[in-house]
C-alpha positions as CSV (number, residue, x, y, z in Angstrom):
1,X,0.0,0.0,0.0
2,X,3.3,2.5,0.8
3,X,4.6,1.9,-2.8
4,X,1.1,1.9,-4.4
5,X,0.5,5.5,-3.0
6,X,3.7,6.6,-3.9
7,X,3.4,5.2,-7.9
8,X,-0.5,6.4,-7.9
9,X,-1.5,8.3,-5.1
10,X,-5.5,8.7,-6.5
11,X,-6.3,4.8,-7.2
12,X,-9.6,4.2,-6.5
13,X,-11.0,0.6,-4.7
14,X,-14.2,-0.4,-5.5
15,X,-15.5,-3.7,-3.8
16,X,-18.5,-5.6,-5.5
17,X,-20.1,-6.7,-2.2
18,X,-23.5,-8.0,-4.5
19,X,-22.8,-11.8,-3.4
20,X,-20.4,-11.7,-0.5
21,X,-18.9,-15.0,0.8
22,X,-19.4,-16.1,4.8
23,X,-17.4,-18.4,6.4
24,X,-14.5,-21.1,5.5
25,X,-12.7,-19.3,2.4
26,X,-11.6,-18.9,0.0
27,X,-13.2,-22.1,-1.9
28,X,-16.0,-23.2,1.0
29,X,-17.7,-19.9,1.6
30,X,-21.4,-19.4,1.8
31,X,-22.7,-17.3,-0.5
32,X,-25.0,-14.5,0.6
33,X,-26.7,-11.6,-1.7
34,X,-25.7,-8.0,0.0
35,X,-26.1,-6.4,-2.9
36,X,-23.7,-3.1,-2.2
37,X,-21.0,-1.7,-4.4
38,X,-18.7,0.7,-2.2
39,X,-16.3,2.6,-3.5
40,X,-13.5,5.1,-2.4
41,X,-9.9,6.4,-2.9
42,X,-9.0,6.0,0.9
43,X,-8.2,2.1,0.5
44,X,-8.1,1.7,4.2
45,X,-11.7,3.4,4.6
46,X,-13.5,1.3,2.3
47,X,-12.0,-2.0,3.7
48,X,-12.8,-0.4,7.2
49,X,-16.7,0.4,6.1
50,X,-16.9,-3.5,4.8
51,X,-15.0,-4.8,7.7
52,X,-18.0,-3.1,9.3
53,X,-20.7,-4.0,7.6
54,X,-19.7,-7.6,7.8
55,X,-19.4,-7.2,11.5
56,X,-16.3,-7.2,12.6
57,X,-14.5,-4.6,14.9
58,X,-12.3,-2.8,11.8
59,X,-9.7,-2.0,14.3
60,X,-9.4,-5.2,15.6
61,X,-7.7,-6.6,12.4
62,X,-4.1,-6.5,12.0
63,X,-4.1,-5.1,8.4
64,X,-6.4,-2.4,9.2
65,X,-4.8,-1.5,12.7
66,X,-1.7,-1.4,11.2
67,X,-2.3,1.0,7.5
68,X,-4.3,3.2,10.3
69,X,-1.7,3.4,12.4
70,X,0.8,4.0,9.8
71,X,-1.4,7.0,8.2
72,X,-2.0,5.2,5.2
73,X,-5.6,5.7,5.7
74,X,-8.7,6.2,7.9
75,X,-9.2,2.6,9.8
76,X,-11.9,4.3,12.5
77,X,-15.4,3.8,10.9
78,X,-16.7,6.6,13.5
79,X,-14.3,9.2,11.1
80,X,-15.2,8.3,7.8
81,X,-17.5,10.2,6.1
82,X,-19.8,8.1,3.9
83,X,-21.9,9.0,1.3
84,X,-25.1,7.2,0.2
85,X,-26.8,4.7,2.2
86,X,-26.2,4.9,6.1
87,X,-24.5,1.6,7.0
88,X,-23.7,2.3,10.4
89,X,-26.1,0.0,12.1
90,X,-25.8,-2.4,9.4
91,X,-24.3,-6.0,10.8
92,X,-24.3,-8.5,8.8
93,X,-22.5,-11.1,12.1
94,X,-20.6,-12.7,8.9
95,X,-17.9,-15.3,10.7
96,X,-13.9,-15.9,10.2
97,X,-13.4,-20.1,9.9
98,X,-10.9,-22.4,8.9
99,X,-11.7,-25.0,6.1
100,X,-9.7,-28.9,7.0
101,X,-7.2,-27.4,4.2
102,X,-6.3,-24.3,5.5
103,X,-6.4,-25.7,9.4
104,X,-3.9,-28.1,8.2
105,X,-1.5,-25.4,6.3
106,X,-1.5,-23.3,8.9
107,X,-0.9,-26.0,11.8
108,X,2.1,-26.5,9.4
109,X,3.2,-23.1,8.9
110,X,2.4,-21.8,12.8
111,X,1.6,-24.5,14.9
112,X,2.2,-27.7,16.4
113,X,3.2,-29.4,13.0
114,X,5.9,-26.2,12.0
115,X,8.8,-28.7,12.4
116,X,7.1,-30.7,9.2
117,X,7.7,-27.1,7.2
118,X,11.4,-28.3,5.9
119,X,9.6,-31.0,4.5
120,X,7.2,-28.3,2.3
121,X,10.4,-27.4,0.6
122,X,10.9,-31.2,-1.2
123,X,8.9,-31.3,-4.3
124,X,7.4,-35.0,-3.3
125,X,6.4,-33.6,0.0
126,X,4.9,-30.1,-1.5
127,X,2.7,-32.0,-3.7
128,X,0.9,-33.5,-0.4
129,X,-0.9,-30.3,0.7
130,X,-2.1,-30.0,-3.2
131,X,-3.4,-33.6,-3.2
132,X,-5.0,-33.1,0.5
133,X,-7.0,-30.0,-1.4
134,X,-7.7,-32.4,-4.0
135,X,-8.9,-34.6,-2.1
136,X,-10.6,-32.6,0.4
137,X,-12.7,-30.0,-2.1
138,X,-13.7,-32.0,-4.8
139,X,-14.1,-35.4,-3.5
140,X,-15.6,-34.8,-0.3
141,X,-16.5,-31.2,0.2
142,X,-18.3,-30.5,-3.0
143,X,-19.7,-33.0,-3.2
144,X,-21.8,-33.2,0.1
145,X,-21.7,-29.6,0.6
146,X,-20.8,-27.5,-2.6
147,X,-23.5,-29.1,-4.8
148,X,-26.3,-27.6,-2.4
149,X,-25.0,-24.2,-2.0
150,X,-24.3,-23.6,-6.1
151,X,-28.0,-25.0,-6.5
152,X,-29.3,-22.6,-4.1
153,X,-26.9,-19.9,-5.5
154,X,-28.6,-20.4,-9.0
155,X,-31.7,-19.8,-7.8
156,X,-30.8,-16.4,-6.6
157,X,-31.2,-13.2,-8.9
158,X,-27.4,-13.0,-8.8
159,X,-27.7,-17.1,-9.6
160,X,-30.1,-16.2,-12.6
161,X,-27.6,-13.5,-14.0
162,X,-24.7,-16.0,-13.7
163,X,-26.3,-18.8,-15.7
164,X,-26.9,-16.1,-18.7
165,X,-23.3,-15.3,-18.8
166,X,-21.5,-16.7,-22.3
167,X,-19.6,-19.4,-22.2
168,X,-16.3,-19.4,-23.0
């Protein structure tokens, strides 16, 4: 974020919040339709307003806390001015969790399993947390739990819009 304001100081973020994910992420989220489109050129203040609206504490996360803290924007929802809609009451009590995959990379990378990590560095050994997702997503997760939430997706507006899309 330092280096991006210093090459182009005016970049805009825009966040499509019309089907937001809840949950397990990034492949095991649950879909739900928001639809809000923010948009601002303080980075940190639009991640701060959608922290917010999710329902989480903005200040509370480390990347947040930490461009706030380093001036590189506003990360105190109480001093943002926002245009449009009043989301301050808004609370969507979205939740942080950890699919099997991700639980087991980071027990590897932080916790109790770290002294495996070497092992990540061996190309027979790196191809075991790839065959775990394998394994994990599309044999087990998706289909016991994927399948439902894409067919109740699709029957969603957003769901409807998707499944006129081209294919490619």
């Amino acid at each position: 974020l330092i280096i991006q304001k210093q090459i182009h100081p005016e970049i805009m973020s825009v966040v499509d919040g019309t089907v937001c994910g809840d949950g397990a992420g990034p492949r095991t989220m649950i879909p739900r339709i928001k639809n809000y489109i923010l948009a601002g050129y303080d980075q940190v203040a639009v991640d701060t307003v959608v922290a917010r609206m999710l329902g989480f504490e903005p200040l509370k996360l480390p990347a947040i806390k930490l461009a706030h803290d380093e001036g590189l924007g506003c990360g105190d929802f109480d001093q943002i001015e926002i245009i449009g809609e009043d989301v301050s009451n808004t609370n969507w009590n979205f939740s942080v969790k950890r699919s099997l995959v991700i639980w087991g990379d980071q027990m590897v990378r932080k916790g109790r399993l770290k002294f495996l990590e070497p092992l990540m560095h061996n190309k027979i050994f790196m191809t075991l947390p790839i065959l775990g997702s394998l394994v994990f997503h599309d044999m087990f997760w998706y289909p016991t739990t994927g399948k439902k939430r894409i067919k109740k997706f699709l029957k969603t507006g957003w769901g409807k819009v998707f499944q006129n899309y081209p294919e490619i």
